[in-house]
C-alpha positions in Angstrom: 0.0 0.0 0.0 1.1 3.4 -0.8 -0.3 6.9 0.6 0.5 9.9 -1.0 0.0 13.5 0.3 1.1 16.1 -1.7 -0.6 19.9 -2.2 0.6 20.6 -6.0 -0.1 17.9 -8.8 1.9 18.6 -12.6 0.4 17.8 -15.8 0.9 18.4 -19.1 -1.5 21.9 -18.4 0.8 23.2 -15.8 0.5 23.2 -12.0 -2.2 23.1 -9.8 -2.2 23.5 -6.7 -4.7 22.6 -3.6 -4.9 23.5 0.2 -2.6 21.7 3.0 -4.8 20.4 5.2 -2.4 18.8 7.1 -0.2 21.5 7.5 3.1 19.9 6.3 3.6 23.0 3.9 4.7 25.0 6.6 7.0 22.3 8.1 8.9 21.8 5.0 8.8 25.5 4.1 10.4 26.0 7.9 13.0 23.5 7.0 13.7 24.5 3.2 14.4 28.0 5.1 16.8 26.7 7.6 19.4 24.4 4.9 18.9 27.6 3.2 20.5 29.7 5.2 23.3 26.9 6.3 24.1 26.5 2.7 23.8 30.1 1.2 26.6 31.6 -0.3 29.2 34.1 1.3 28.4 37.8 0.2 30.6 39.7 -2.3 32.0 42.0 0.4 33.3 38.9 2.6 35.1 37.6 -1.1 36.6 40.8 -1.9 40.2 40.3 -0.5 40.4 36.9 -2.6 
């Protein structure tokens, strides 16, 4: 058995996209946030001796 939750489905129209009524959206949204800013790149000013 599978169970799939997801908010967006693709086709060959485009995207559409349907409430989270689960609220997982805002946990991975949260988290997509976070490795974000672990993984962002240094600013210009902090390369410019290099």
């Amino acid at each position: 058995m599978l169970i799939f939750y997801s908010t967006a489905l693709a086709d060959q129209k485009g995207v559409a996209f349907y409430p989270d009524i689960y609220g997982h959206d805002s946990t991975l949204k949260y988290a997509l946030a976070q490795r974000s800013e672990l993984f962002s790149p240094a600013p210009s000013s902090m390369l410019a001796g290099f």
